[in-house]
C-alpha positions as CSV (number, residue, x, y, z in Angstrom):
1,X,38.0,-128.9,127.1
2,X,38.1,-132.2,125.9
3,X,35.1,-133.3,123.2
4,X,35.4,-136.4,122.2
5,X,33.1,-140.3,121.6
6,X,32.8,-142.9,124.1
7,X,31.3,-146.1,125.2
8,X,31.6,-149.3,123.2
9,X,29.7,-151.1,120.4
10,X,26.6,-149.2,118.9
11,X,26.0,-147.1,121.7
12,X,28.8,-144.7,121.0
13,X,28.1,-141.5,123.5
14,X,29.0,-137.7,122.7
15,X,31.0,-136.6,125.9
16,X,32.8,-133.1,127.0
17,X,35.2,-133.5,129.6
18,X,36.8,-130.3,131.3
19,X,39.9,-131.3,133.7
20,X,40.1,-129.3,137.1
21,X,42.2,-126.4,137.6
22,X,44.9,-128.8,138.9
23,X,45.2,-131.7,136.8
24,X,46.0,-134.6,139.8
25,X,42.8,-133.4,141.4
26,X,40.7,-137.1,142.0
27,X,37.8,-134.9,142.5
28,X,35.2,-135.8,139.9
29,X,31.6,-135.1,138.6
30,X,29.3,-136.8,136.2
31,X,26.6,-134.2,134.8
32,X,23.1,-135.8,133.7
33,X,21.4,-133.7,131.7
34,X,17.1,-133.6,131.9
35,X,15.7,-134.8,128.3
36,X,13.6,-133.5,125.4
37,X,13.1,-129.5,125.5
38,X,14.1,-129.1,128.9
39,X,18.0,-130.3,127.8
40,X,18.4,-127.7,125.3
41,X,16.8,-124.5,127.5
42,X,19.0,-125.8,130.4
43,X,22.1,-126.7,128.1
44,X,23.6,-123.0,129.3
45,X,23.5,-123.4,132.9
46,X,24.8,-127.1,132.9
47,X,27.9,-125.9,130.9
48,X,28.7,-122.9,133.1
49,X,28.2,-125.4,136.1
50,X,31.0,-127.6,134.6
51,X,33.2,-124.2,134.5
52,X,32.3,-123.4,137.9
53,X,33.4,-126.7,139.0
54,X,36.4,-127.4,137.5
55,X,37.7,-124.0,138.8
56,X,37.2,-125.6,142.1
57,X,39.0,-128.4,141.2
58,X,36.6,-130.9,139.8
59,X,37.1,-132.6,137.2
60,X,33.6,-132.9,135.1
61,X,32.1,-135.1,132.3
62,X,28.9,-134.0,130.2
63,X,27.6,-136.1,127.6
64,X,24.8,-136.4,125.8
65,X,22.3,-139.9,126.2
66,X,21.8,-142.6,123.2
67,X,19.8,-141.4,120.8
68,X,20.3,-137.3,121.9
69,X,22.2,-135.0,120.7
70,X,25.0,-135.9,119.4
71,X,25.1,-139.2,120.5
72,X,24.6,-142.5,118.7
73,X,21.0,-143.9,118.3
74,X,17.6,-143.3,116.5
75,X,15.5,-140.7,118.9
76,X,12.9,-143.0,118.9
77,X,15.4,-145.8,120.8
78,X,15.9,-143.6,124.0
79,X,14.8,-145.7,127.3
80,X,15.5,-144.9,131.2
81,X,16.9,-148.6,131.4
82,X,19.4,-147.8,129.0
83,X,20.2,-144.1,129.8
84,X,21.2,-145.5,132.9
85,X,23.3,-147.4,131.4
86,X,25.0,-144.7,129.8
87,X,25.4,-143.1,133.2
88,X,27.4,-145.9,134.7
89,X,29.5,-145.7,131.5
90,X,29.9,-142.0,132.2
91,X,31.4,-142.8,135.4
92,X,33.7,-145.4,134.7
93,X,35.0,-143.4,131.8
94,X,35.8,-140.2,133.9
95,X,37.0,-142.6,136.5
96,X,39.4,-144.0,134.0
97,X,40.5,-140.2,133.0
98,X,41.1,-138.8,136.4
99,X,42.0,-141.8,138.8
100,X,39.1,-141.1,141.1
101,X,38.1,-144.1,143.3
102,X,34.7,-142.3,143.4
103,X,32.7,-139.7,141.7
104,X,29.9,-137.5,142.0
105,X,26.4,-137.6,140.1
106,X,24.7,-134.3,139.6
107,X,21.5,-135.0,137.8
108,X,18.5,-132.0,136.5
109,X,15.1,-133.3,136.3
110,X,14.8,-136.8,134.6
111,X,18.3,-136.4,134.5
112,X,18.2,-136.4,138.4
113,X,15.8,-139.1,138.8
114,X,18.2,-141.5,136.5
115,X,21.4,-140.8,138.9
116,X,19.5,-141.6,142.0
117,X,18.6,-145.1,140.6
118,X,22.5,-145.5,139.3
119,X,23.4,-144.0,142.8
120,X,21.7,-146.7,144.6
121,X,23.3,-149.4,142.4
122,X,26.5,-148.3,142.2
123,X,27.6,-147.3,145.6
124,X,30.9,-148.1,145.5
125,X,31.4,-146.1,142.4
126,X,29.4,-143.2,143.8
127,X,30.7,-140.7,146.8
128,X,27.7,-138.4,146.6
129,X,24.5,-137.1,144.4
130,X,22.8,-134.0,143.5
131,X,19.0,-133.8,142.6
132,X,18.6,-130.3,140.5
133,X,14.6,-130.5,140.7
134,X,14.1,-134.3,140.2
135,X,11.2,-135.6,138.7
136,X,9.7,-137.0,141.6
137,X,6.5,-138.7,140.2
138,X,6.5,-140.1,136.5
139,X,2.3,-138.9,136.3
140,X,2.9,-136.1,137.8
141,X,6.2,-135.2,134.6
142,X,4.4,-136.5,131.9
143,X,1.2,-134.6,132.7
144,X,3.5,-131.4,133.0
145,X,5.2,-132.4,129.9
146,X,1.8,-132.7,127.7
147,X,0.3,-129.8,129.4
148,X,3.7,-127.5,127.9
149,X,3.7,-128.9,124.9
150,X,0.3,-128.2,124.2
151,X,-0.1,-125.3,125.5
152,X,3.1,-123.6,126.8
153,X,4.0,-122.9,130.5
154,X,3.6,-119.0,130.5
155,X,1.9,-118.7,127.4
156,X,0.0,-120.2,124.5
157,X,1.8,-121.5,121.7
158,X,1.0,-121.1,117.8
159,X,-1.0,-123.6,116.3
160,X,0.9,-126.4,115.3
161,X,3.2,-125.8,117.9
162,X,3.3,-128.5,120.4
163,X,2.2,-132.3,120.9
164,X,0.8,-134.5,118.0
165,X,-0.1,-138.5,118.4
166,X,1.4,-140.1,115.2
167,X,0.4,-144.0,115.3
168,X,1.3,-143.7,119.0
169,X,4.1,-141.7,119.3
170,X,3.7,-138.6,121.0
171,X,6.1,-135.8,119.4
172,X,6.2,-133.4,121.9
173,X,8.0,-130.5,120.5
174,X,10.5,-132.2,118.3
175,X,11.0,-135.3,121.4
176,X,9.7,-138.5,120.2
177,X,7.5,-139.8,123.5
178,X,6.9,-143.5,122.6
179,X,4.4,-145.5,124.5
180,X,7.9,-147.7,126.1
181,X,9.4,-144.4,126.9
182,X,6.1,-143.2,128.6
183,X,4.9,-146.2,130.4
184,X,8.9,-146.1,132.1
185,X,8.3,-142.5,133.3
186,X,5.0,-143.7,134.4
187,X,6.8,-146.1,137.1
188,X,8.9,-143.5,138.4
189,X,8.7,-142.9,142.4
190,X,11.7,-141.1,143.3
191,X,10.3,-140.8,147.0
192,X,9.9,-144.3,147.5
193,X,13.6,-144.6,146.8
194,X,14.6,-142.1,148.9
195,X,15.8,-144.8,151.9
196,X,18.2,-145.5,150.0
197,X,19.9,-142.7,148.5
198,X,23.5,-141.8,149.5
199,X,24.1,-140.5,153.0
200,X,25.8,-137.0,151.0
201,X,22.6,-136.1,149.2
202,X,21.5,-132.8,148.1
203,X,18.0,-131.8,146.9
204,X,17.4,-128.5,145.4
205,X,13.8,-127.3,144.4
206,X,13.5,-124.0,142.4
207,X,10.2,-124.9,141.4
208,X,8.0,-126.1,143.8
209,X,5.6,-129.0,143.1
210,X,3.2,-131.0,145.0
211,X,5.1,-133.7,144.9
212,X,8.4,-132.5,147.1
213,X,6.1,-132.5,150.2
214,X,5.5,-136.4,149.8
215,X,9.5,-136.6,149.0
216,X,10.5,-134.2,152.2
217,X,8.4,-137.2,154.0
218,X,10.0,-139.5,152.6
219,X,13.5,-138.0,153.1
220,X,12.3,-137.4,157.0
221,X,12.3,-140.9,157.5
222,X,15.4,-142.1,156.9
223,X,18.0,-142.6,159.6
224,X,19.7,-139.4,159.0
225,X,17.1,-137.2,157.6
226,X,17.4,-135.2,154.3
227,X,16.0,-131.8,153.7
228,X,14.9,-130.7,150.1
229,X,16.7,-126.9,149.6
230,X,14.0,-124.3,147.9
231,X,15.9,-121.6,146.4
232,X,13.9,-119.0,144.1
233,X,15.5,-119.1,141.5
234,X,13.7,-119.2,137.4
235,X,13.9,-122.9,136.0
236,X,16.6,-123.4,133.7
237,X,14.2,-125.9,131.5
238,X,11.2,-123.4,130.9
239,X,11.5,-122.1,127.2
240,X,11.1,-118.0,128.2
241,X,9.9,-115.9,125.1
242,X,12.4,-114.1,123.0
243,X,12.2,-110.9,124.9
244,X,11.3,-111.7,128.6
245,X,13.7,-110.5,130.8
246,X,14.2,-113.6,132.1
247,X,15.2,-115.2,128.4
248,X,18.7,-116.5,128.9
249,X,19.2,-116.3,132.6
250,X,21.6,-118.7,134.4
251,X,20.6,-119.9,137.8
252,X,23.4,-118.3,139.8
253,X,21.9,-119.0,143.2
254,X,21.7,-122.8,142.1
255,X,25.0,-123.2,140.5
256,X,27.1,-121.8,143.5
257,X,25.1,-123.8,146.2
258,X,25.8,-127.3,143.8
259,X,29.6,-126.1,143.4
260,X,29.7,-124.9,146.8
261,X,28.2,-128.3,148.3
262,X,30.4,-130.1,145.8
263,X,33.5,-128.2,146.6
């Protein structure tokens, strides 16, 4: 395991690289990770998913987005434009490590959204593209998002706990939600992308939202169809209380249909 900076300029990015099992493997993957609260309850699962693959000889590259984590950049400068951004210079810096022509994009949530719009743009650069429950709708996410914050997905939180509107800025749980930042999610319409998405696209639901029926459509009408996967399986993102047996689990079913697809 290989942690290390990348990127040029200001916009230095916090990256861990794992190599595959065999080192001249040109297999590669790129892991976008979702944002705000949702990265750090789903940071377990994306690291054993890098294990996983790299034991099946892929080579993998986390990193963190500008301004999160551990990466360069005020929290309040985070915008899809430029996360994009950093996902192209994810790829070209794994690309650069490993000699692969092409790599693969597995994105969670917002995470998953921002690799399909890089996917589309950067087909040459691209060979396929997992959607770990993509935000299909912007609305529909942010709704979700100020609905958790406020009041907790399974529960109710403790006053003071939550979302706050500070001269505009909505801090939802720590996550800085400028108007910019929000009006971008607002555009988001994953479905009417879905013409153009890679032919080796995988879709996996473990949640089920209105919204997937209007992306299966979608998906239905391309040339050669694409089928969103349910499996039942507990979302990595959802904060669980200290306690619930469910607290800490890892998406097994998930993880070994991704490696298995990748693979």
């Amino acid at each position: 395991m290989n942690v290390f900076f990348f990127g040029g300029g200001e916009r230095r990015l916090f990256g861990v690289y794992e190599a595959a099992r065999r080192v001249d493997s040109t297999r590669a993957a790129v892991l976008c990770p979702a944002w705000g609260t949702e990265y750090i309850h789903a940071h377990r699962a994306m690291r054993r998913l890098a294990k996983m693959l790299t034991a099946e000889n892929v080579h993998t590259l986390r990193f963190d987005y500008f301004g999160v984590g551990d990466s360069a950049g005020e929290t309040e400068a985070g915008d899809l434009r430029g996360w994009e951004t950093d996902i192209r210079t994810a790829v070209e810096e794994l690309k650069d490590s490993t000699g692969a022509t092409q790599v693969s994009l597995v994105g969670l949530r917002l995470g998953a959204t921002l690799a399909a719009n890089v996917a589309v743009q950067e087909a040459a650069n691209v060979g396929s593209l997992v959607l770990w429950d993509p935000v299909v709708y912007g609305t529909e996410h942010l709704a979700e998002l100020y609905r958790t914050a406020g009041t907790g997905r399974l529960w109710k939180r403790r006053p003071g706990a939550g979302s706050k509107n500070v001269c505009g800025v909505h801090n939802i749980m720590g996550f800085p939600m400028t108007p910019a930042l929000a009006a971008e999610i607002r555009q988001i319409d994953l479905a009417a992308l879905a013409p153009r998405l890679p032919a080796r696209t995988l879709t996996l639901a473990s949640q089920a939202v209105p919204s997937h029926v209007r992306l299966q459509q979608a998906l239905d009408q391309r040339e050669a169809a694409l089928a969103v996967e349910h499996i039942d399986s507990p979302p990595v993102w959802v904060e669980w209380p200290l306690g619930h047996p469910l607290a800490g689990t890892v998406p097994v079913q998930v993880l070994q249909r991704i490696v298995e697809w990748l693979a």
